[in-house]
C-alpha positions as a LaTeX table, in Angstrom:
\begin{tabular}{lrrr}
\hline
Residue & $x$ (\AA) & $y$ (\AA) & $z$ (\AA) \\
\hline
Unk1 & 181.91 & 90.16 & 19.22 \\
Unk2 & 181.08 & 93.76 & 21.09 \\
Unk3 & 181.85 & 95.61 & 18.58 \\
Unk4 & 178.51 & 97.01 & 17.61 \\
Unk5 & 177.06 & 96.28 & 20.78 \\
Unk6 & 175.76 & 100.00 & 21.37 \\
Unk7 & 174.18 & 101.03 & 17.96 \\
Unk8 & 172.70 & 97.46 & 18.48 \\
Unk9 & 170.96 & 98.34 & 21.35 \\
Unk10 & 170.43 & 101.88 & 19.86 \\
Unk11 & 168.92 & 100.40 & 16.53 \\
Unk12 & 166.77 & 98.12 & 18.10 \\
Unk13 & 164.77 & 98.42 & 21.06 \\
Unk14 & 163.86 & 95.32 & 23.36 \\
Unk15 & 161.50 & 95.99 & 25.13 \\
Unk16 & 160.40 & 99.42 & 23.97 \\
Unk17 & 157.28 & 100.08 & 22.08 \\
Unk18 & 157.83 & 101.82 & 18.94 \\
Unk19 & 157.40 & 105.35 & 19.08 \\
Unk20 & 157.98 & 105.50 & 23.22 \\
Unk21 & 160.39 & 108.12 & 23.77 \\
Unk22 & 163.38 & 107.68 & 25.78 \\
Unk23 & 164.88 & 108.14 & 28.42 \\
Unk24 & 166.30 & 112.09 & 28.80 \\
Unk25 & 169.46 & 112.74 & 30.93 \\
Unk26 & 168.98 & 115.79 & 33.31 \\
Unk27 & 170.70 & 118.47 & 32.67 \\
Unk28 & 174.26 & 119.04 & 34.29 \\
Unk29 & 172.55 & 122.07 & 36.08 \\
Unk30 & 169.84 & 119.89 & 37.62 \\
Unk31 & 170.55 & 117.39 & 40.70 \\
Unk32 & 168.26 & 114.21 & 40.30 \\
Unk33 & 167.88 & 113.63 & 44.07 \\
Unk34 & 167.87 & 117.22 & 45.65 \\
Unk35 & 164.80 & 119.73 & 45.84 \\
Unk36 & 165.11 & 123.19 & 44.21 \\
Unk37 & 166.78 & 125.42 & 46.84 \\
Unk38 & 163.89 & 127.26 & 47.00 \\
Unk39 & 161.87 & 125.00 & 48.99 \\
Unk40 & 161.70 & 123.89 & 52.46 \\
Unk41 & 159.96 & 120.41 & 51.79 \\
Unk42 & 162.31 & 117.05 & 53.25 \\
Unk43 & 161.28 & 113.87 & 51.47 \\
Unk44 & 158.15 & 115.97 & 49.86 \\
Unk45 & 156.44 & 116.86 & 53.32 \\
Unk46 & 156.12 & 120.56 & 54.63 \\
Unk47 & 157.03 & 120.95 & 58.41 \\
Unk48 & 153.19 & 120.63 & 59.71 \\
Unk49 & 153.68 & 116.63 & 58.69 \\
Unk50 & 156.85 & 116.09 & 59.38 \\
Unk51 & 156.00 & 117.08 & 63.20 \\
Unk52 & 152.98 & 114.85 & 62.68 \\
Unk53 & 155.24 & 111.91 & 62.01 \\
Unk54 & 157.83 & 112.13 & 64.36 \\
Unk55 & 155.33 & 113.09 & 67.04 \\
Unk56 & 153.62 & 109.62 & 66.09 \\
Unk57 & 156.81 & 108.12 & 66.14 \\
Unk58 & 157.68 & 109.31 & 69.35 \\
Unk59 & 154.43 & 108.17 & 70.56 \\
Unk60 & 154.93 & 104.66 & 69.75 \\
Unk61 & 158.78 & 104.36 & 70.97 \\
Unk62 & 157.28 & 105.75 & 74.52 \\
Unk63 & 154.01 & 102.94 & 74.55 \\
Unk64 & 156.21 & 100.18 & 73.69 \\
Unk65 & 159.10 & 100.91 & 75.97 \\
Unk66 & 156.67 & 101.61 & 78.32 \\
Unk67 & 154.78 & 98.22 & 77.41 \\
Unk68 & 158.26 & 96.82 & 77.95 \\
Unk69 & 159.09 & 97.59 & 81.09 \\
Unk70 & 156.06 & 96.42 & 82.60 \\
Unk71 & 156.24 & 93.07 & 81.05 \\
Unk72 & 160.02 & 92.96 & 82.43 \\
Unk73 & 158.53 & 93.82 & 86.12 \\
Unk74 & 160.59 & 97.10 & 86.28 \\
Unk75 & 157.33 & 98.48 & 87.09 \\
Unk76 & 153.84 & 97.75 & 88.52 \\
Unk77 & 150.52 & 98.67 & 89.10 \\
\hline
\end{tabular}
């Protein structure tokens, strides 16, 4: 029953288009998920945004813990 199953799916595509080209493995020298070594960029940002972020992030945490605490009555006005 599986016997052909893979030149099957080779012979005939599915959902392809004819012509589309497929799909290319990287090479054994390439790593899918890691930058070249030569650059310094973390999720595709250089350090100038990555500050910006985290310094918006760390804005927020501070307004709502501070929102937080005077809602709880820790502090006052």
């Amino acid at each position: 029953m599986f016997d052909n199953l893979r030149q099957d799916a080779e012979s005939s595509p599915f959902y392809e288009e004819e012509g589309a080209t497929k799909f290319q493995p990287a090479s054994s020298t390439e790593s899918f998920f890691s930058p070249p070594a030569s650059s310094r960029r973390i999720l595709g940002m250089t350090g100038v945004q990555r500050f910006v972020v985290v310094f918006m992030l760390f804005l927020a945490v501070c307004l709502i813990g501070g929102m937080a605490l005077v809602i709880l009555g820790k502090i006052g006005f």
